[in-house]
C-alpha positions in Angstrom: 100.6 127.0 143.7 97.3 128.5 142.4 96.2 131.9 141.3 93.0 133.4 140.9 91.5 136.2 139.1 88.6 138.0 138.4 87.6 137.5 134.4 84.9 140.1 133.1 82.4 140.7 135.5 81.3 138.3 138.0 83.5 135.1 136.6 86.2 133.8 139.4 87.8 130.8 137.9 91.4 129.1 139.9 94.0 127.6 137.7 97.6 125.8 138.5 100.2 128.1 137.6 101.1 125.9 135.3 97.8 126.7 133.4 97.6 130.4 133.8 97.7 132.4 130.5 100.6 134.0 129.6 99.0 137.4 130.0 97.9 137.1 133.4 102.1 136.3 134.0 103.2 139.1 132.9 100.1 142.2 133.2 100.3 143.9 136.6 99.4 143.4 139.2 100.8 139.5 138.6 103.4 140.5 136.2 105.6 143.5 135.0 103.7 144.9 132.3 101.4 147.0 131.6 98.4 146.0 129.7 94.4 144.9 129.8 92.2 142.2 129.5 88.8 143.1 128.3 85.5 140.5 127.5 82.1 141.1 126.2 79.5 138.3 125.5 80.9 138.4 122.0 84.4 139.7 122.1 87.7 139.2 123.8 90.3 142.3 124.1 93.7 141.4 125.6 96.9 143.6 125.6 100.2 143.4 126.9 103.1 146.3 126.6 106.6 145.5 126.0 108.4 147.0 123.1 107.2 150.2 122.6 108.3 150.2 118.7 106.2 147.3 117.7 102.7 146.3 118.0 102.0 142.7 117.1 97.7 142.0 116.4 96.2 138.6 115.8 92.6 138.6 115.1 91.3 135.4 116.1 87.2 133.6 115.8 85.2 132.5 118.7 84.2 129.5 119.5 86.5 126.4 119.1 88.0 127.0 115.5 91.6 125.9 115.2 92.2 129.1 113.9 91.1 131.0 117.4 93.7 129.3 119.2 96.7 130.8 117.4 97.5 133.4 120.3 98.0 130.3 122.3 99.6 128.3 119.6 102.4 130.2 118.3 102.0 134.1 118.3 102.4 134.3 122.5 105.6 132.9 122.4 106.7 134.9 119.0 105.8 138.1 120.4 108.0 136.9 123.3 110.6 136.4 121.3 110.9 139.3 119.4 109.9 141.6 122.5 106.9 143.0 120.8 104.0 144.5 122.5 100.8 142.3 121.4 97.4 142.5 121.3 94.6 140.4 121.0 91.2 140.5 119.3 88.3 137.9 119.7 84.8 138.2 117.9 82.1 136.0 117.5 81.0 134.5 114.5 77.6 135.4 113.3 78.1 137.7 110.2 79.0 141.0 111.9 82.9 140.2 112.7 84.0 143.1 110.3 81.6 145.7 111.6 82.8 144.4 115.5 86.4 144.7 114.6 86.0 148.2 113.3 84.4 149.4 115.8 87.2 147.2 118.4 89.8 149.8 116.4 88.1 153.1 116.2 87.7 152.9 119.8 91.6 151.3 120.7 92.6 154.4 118.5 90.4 157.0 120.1 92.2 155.5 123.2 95.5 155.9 121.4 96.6 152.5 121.9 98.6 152.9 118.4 99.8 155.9 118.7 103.0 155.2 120.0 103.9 152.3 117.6 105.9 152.9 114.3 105.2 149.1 113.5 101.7 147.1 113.5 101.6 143.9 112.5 98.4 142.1 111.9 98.2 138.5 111.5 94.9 136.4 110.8 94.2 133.0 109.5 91.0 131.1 107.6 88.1 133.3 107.9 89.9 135.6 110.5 92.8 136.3 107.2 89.7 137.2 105.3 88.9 139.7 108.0 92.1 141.6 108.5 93.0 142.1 104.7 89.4 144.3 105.2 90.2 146.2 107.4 91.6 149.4 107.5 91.2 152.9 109.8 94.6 152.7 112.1 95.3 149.4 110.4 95.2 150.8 106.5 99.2 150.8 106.6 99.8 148.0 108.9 102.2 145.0 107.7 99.7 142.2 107.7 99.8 138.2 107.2 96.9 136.3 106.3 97.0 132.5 106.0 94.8 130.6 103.7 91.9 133.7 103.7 88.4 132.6 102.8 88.2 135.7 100.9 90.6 138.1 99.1 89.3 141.9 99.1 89.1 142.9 94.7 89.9 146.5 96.3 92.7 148.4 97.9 93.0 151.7 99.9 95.7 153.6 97.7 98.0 153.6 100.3 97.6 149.8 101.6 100.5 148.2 102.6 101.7 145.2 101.1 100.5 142.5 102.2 102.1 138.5 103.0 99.3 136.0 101.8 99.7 132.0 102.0 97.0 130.3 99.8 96.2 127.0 98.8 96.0 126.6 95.4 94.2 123.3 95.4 91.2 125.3 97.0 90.3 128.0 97.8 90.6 131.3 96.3 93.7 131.6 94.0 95.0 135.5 94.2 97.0 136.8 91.2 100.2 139.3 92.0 98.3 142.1 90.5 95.3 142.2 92.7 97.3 142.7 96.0 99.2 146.1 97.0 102.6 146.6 95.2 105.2 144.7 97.0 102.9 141.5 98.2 104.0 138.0 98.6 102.1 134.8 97.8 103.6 131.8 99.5 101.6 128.1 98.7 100.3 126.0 100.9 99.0 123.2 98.6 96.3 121.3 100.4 96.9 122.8 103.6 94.2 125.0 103.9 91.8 123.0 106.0 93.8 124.1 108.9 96.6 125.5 107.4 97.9 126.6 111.1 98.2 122.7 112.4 99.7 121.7 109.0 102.8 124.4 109.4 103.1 123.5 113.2 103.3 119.3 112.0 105.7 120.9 109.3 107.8 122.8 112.0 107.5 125.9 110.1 104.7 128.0 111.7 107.2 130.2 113.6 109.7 130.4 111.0 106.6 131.3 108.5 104.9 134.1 110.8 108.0 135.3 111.7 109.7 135.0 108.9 106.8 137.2 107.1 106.9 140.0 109.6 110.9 140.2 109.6 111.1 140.0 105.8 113.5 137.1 106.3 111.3 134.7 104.8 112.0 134.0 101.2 109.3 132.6 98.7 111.6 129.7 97.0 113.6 128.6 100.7 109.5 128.6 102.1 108.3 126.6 98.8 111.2 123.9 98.9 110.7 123.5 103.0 106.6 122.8 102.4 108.0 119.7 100.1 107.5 118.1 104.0 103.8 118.5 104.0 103.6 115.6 101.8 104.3 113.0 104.7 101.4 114.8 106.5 97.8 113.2 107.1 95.5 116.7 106.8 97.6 116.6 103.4 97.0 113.0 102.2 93.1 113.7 103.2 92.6 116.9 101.2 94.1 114.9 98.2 91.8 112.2 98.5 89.1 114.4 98.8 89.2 116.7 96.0 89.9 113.9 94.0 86.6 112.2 95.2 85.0 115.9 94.2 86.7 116.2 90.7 85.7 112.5 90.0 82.1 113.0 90.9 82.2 116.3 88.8 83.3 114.9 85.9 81.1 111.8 86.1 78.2 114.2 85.6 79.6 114.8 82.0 81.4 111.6 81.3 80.3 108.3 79.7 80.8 105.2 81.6 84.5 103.4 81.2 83.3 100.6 79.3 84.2 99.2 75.8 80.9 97.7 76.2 77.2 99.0 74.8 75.9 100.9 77.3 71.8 101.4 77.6 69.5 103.1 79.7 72.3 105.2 81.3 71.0 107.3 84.6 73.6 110.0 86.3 72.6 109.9 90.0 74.1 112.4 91.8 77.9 111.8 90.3 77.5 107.6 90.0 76.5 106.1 86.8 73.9 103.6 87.0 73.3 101.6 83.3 72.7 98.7 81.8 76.2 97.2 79.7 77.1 94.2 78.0 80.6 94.8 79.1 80.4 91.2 80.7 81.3 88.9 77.8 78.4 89.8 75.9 76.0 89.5 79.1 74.1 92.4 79.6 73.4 92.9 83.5 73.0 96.6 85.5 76.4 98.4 86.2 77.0 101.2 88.8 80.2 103.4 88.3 81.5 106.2 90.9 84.5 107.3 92.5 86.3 105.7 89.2 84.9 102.1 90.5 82.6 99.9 88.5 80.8 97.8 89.8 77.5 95.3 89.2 74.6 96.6 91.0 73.9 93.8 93.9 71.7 93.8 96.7 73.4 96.5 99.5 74.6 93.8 101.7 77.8 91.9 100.3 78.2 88.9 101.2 81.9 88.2 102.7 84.2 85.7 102.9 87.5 85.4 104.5 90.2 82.2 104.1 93.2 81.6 106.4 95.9 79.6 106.2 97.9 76.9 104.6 95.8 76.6 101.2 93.9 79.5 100.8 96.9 80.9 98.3 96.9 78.3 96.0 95.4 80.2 92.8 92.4 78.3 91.3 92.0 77.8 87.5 88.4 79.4 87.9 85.9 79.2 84.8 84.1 82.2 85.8 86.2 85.1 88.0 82.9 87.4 88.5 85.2 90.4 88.6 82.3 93.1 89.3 80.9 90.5 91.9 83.3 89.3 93.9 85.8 92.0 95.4 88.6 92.7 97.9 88.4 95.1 100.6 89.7 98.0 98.0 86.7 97.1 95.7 88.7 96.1 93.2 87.6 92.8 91.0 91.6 92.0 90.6 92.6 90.2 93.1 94.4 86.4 92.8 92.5 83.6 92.3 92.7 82.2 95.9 90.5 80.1 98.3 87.8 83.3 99.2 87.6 84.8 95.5 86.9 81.2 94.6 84.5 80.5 97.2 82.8 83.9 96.2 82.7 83.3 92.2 81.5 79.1 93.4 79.1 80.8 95.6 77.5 83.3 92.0 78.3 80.0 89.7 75.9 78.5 91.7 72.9 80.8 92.5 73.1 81.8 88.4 72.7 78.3 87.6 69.5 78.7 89.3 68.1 82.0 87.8 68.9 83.9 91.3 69.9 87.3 91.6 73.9 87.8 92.3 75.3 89.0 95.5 78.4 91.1 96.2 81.2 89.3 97.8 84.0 90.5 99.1 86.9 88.2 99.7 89.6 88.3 102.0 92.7 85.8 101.4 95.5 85.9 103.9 97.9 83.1 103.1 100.0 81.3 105.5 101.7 78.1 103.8 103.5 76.0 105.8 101.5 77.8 109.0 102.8 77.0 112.4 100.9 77.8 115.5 102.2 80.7 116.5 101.1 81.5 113.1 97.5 82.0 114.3 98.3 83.6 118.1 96.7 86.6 119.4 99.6 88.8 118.5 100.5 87.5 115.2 100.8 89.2 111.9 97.7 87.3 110.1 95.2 88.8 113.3 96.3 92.2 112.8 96.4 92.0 108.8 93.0 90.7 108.9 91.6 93.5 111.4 93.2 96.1 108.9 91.6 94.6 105.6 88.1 94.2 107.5 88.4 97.8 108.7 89.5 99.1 104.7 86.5 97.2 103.4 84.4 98.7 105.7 85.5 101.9 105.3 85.3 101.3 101.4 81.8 99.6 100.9 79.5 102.6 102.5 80.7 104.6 99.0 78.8 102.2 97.5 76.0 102.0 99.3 77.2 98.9 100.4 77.5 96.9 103.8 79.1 93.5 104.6 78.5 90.6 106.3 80.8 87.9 106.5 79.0 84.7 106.1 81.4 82.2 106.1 85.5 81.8 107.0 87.7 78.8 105.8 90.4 77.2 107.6 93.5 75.5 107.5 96.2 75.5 109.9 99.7 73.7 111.5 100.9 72.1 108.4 104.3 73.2 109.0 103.5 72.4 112.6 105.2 69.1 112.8 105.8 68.6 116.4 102.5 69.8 117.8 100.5 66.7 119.2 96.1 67.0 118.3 95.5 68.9 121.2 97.5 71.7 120.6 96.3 71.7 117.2 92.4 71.8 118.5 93.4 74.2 121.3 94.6 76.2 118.1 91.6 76.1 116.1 89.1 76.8 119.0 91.5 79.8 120.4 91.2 81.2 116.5 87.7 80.5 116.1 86.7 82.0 119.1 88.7 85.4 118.3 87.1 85.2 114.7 83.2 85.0 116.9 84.3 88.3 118.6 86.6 90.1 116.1 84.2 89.9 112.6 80.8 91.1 114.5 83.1 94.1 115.9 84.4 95.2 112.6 80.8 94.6 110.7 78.7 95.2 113.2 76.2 91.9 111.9 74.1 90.2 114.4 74.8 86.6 113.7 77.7 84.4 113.1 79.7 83.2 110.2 80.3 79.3 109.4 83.7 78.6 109.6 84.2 75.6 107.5 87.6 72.9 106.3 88.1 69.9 104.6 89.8 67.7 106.6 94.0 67.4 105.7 95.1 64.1 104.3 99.2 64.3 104.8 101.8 63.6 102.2 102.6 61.5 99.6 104.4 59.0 102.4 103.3 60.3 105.9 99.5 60.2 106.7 100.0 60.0 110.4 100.1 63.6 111.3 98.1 64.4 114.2 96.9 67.7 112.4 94.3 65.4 110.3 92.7 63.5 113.5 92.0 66.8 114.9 90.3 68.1 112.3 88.2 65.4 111.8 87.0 65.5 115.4 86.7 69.5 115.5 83.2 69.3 114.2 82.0 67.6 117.5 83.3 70.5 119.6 81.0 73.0 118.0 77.4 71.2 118.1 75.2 74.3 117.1 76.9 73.3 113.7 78.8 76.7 113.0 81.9 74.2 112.5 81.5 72.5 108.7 83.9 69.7 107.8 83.0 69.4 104.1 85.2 66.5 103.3 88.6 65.0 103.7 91.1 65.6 101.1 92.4 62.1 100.4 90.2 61.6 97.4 92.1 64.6 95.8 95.2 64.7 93.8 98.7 66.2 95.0 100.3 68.7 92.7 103.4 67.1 91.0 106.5 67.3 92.7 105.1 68.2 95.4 104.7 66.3 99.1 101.4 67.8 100.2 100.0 70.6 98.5 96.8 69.8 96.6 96.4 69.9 92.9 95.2 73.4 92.2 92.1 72.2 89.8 91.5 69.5 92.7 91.4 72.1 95.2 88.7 73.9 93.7 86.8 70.7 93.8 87.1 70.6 97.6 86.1 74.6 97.2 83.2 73.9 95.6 82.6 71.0 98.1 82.9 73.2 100.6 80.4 76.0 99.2 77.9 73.3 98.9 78.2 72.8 102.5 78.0 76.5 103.5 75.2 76.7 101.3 73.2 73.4 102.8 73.7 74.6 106.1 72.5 78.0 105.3 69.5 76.9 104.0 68.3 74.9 107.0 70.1 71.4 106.1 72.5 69.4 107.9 76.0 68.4 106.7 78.5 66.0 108.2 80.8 63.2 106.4 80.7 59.6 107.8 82.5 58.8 110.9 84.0 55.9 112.1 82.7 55.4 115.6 83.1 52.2 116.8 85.1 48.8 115.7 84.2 45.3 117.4 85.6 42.0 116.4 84.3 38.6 116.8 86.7 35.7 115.3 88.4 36.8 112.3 85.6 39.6 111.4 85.5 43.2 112.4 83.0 45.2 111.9 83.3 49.1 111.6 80.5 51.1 112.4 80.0 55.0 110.9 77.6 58.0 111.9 76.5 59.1 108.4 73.5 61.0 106.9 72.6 58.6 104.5 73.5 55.3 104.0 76.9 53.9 103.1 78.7 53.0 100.1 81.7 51.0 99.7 83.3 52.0 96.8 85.9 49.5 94.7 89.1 49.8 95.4 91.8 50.0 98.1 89.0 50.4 101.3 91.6 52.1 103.2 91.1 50.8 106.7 94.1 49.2 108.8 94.8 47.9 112.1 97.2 50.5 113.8 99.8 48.5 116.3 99.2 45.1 114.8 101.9 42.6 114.6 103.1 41.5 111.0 101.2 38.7 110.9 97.6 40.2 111.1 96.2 41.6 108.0 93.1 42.8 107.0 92.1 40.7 103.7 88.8 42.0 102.6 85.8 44.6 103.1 82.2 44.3 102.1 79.7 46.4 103.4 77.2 44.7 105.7 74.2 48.1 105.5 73.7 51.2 105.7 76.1 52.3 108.2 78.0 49.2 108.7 81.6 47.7 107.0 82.5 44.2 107.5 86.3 43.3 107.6 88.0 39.8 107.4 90.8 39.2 108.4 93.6 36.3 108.3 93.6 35.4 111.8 91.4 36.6 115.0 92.4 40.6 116.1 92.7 39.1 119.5 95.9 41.4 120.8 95.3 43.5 123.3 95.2 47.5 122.2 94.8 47.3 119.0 93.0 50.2 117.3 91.1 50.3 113.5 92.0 53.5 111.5 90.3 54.6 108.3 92.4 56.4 105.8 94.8 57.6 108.4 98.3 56.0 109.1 99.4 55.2 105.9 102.8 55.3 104.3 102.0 54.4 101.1 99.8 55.8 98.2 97.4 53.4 96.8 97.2 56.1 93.6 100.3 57.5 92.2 99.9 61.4 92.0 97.4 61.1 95.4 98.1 61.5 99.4 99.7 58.2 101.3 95.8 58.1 103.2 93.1 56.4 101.4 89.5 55.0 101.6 86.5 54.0 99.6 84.1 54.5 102.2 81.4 57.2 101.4 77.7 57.9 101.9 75.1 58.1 99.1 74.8 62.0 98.5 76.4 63.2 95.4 75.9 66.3 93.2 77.3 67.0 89.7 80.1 69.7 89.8 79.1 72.9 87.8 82.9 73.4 87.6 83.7 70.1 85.9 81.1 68.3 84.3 82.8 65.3 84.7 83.6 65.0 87.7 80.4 64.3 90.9 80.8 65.5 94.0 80.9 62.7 97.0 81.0 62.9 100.8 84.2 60.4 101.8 84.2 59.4 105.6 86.6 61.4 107.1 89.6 59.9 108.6 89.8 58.5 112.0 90.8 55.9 114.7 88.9 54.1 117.2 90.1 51.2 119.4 89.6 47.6 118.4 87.0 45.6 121.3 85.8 42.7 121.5 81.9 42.1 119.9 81.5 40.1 123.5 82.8 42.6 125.8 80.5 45.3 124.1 77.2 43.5 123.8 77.8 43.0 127.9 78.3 46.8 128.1 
């Protein structure tokens, strides 16, 4: 069903009946009232008669304020309700409303539209409050409500009514009892007044409050106890967070900076402190303070860093925590000392130690011990976390003048995945990286791609056959633009006591700062891969095991950590020398001659070699080392990474 009608002058529009406005249902010739609709190019007049006692007005703004829609909103179905005649005024905004509106009412009264009503009510709310609490003629005695007014007359007509007036007193103007007529009510709306209509509709209580007002039913304390329920509102939450951005910035134009430090060359721009402090252990480096955060003044593009997964919430004894440096998404410098605040305070250490100016970081650690693969699925918790704490930081950084761009991710997943085989492990690692190549660009908006690098897992103190460490080692090979990083294995590194698996914390920052190293190299142009076993061929009682390495190979002393997987009990691998630079020679007691045997390096083992160290072993490295800035004592090496290849025959491969 559809009805038309003509609207003003020369405007035919054709709505469902569903859509037809409640005036055209009820004003003859569609309906059983009486009544008018009425448009200029800047007004709207619309009347319908039903109780001839009662006169219910709204004054409303054109266009599109949430205020102008409260005919529609609310006061139709009120008037409805109570059975009062209702009428209807529109104006334009553009500075004349008031002079419009009078002249809307001198002529409704020279029509004697009021005449026959011993009740007018008059409601109005924002700007459109401000407007009926001015007006007077016909509407001097008329009960009126205004809802959070812009403006609150200082004047009164002697005999004004009183009047009902809901105001924020967060903002806005604050009235006092003795600048309204005699008999007013003031009823709060604290940080409401941004749309103070939506906010009592989310409440429930926009009928009961309009109502309430013109049937003197509403009382101040019952309305004051019911607005309590504002607080789980988000127009309420907002205004809160906003005037306490405003009062912040006010005050920081007459406040020092929070510091206990010395403070020099201090500069107020616009609300945020800029200065120089040594509030830094004595170091004195530029400081920025605003909304109540302090923070070192960087370059505007933080650098970011994001760790997933089974080590990333092991805290780090860190030398150095860079708290006005390296952040979470809140900008907060207070976060635990876990894999991404690491790599972001490894990542200052080392630029400092050259004289280079320090970035801002911000560094995301979702922990997932004792991960599984389902873990890391496209509906898990960890995705859905991380999209939240990249959208906060984003959110947060552009109040500081800040972007981000994440530059590099670590991983480490499955090791409570004890049944998945290596290729469910890979599929799982190249299903997450993959989502991590779409999700972070999305959420920053940067144009290239972050390095997602791992040190390759070692196993436990007695198992070093999970299938978890084989397919990290080999995941480097999948990704050959090099975005994948193995920085090293972790058999080198200590266990924490009493525990199975789980690195020593100060060891783990080793294998941090390995791994920044590697971020870093590959950043600046350089290449990065550990030695690989590729190939192992026999020829009597020798084997010889052939690795893919940068530079050339060293065979440190010690256990060499290479073993013949499948062998019988009487084959045994007696010595290893190295033959040059990418080649290990192995003796053994008798000739490998069995058929399907394979050679694994530091993988497969039962046993540790060290107490206090992982099962796996191996003493085969290349020649790059670097001091570690973290522990003078200690130089950083790049160990082969663990691996298995099958055992041939030297003939049958010189043939090939």
């Amino acid at each position: 069903m559809s009805a038309k009608s003509e609207i003003g002058q020369d405007a035919t529009t054709t709505l469902d009946a569903a859509d037809v406005p409640q005036w055209w249902k009820e004003v003859f010739p569609a309906g059983p009232s009486n009544g008018f609709f009425r448009r200029e190019h800047d007004q709207v007049i619309r009347f319908t008669e039903r109780n001839p006692s009662t006169l219910f007005i709204s004054v409303e703004l054109l266009p599109g304020r949430d205020d102008a829609a409260l005919s529609d909103r609310v006061t139709d179905k009120l008037c409805i309700d109570h059975g009062w005649s209702q009428l209807v005024l529109q104006v334009t905004q553009d500075g004349r409303e008031i002079d419009r509106l009078e002249r809307i009412i001198s002529g409704l009264t020279n029509e004697g539209l009021f005449k026959p009503y011993g009740a007018l009510k008059v409601l109005g709310a924002g700007k459109a409050g401000s407007l009926i609490l001015r007006l007077g003629g016909a509407l001097t005695k008329a009960q009126k409500v205004a809802i959070c007014p812009d403006s609150i007359p200082s004047n009164w007509p002697a005999d004004a009514a009183p009047v009902d007036l809901f105001y924020d007193p967060l903002a806005g103007p604050r009235p006092s009892a003795g600048s309204l007529p005699t008999g007013s009510v003031m009823l709060r709306l604290p940080g409401l007044s941004d749309d103070p209509v939506a906010s009592l509709q989310d409440a429930g209580l926009l009928e009961t409050a309009i109502g309430g007002c013109f049937d003197r039913s509403l009382k101040a304390a019952d309305f004051h106890t019911r607005i309590r329920a504002r607080k789980r509102l988000p127009l309420y939450r907002e205004t809160l967070h906003r005037l306490s951005r405003a009062r912040q910035t006010a005050r920081a134009k007459e406040r020092w900076p929070c510091t206990r430090g010395n403070v020099w060359m201090l500069e107020n721009r616009g609300g945020s402190l800029h200065y120089l402090s040594d509030q830094w252990g004595g170091r004195v480096i530029g400081f920025e303070e605003r909304h109540g955060v302090t923070l070192a003044q960087t370059p505007p593009t933080m650098r970011g860093v994001i760790a997933l997964g089974d080590w990333c919430g092991i805290p780090r004894p860190l030398p150095e925590r860079f708290p006005w440096h390296v952040l979470d998404e809140t900008l907060s410098g207070h976060g635990p000392d876990f894999a991404a605040r690491a790599h972001g305070a490894l990542l200052a250490n080392h630029l400092d130690s050259r004289g280079t100016a320090l970035p801002g970081v911000l560094a995301l650690d979702l922990p997932q011990a004792g991960s599984t693969l389902s873990d890391f699925a496209a509906d898990s918790t960890l995705r859905r976390k991380l999209r939240e704490r990249l959208a906060q930081a984003n959110e947060a950084a552009p109040s500081h003048d800040r972007t981000v761009h994440v530059d590099r991710v670590i991983l480490g997943l499955g090791s409570g995945a004890a049944d998945a085989d290596e290729a469910e492990i890979t599929a799982t690692y190249r299903d997450l990286i993959g989502w991590l190549e779409e999700a972070i660009p999305q959420n920053t908006g940067q144009g290239t791609l972050p390095y997602f690098v791992l040190s390759q897992s070692a196993g436990s103190r007695t198992n070093g056959r999970a299938p978890r460490i084989l397919a990290e080692g080999r995941l480097e090979a999948s990704y050959p633009a090099g975005r994948v990083v193995v920085a090293g294995p972790a058999y080198p590194y200590a266990l924490m006591p009493d525990m199975p698996s789980t690195p020593d914390p100060a060891e783990r920052l080793l294998m941090d700062e390995l791994e920044a190293l590697a971020v870093a190299t590959c950043q600046s142009g350089g290449r990065w891969f550990c030695p690989e076993l590729r190939l192992a061929t026999w020829s009597g009682t020798e084997i010889t095991a052939a690795f893919t390495s940068l530079t050339p190979l060293v065979l440190d002393p010690g256990p060499h950590g290479f073993r013949l997987e499948d062998a019988p009990e009487d084959l045994e691998i007696l010595s290893a020398e190295q033959v040059d630079d990418t080649r290990i020679r192995l003796t053994c007691n008798r000739a490998p001659d069995e058929a399907g045997l394979a050679l694994a390096y530091a993988w497969g083992w039962s046993k540790a070699a060290r107490d206090g160290y992982p099962a796996n072993h191996g003493a085969v490295r290349d020649s790059w080392e670097a001091q570690s800035l973290l522990s003078p004592d200690w130089t950083l090496r790049r160990y082969a990474l663990a691996g298995v290849v099958p055992l041939m025959s030297e003939d049958r491969v010189g043939a090939a």
